[in-house]
C-alpha positions in Angstrom: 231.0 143.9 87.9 227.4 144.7 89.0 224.6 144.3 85.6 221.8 146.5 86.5 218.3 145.4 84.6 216.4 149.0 83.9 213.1 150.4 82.8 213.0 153.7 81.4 210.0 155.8 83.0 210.3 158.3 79.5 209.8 155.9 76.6 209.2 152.3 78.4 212.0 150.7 77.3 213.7 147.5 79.7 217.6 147.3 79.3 220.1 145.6 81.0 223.7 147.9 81.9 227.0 147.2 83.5 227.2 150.3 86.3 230.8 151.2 87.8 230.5 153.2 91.1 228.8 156.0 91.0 228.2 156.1 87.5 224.3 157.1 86.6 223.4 154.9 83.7 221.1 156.2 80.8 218.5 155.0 78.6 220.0 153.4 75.2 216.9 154.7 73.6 215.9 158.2 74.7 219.1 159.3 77.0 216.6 159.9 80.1 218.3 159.4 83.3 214.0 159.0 84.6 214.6 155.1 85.0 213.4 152.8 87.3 215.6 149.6 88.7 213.9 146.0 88.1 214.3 142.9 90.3 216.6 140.4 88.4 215.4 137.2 88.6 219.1 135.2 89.3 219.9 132.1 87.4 221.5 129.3 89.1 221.3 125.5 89.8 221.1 123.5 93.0 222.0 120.4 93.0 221.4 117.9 95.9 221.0 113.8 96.5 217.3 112.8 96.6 218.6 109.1 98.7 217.9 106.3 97.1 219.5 104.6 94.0 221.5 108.0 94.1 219.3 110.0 92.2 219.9 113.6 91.6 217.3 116.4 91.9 218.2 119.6 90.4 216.4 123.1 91.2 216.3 126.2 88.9 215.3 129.6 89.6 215.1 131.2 86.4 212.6 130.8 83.2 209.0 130.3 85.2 207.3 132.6 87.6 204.8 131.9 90.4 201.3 132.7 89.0 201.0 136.0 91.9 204.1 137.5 90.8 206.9 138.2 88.6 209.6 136.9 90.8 211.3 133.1 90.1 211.5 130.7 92.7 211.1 133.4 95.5 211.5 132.1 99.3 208.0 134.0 99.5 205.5 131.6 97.9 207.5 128.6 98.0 208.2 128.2 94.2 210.7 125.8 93.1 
């Protein structure tokens, strides 16, 4: 089931909802429907064998943002 991150274009607030279908979600706050839909920055782990001695090097993409943008580990800038 889809989580939707929000910001209300009415009173500025960000909120997160589950939306089912067609539903039309609303602010927690104010009740506008006037929102706008933020990019979600994904969490996840990769991890993969560096080679020698079997060391592991693991990857994350959420908590830290490139210094142009908002976005975590984006295929755009190259951020790891």
């Amino acid at each position: 089931m889809p989580i939707y991150e929000y910001k209300c274009n009415k009173c500025d607030n960000n909120f997160e909802t589950l939306v089912l279908g067609s539903d039309v979600p609303a602010c927690p706050s104010c009740q506008s429907n006037d929102l706008t839909k933020l990019m979600s920055a994904c969490g996840f782990v990769s991890i993969r064998p560096s080679g020698a001695g079997g060391a592991v090097q693991t990857t994350t993409s959420a908590g830290t943002s490139c210094s142009g943008c908002s976005a975590t580990a984006c295929g755009t800038c190259g951020s790891k």
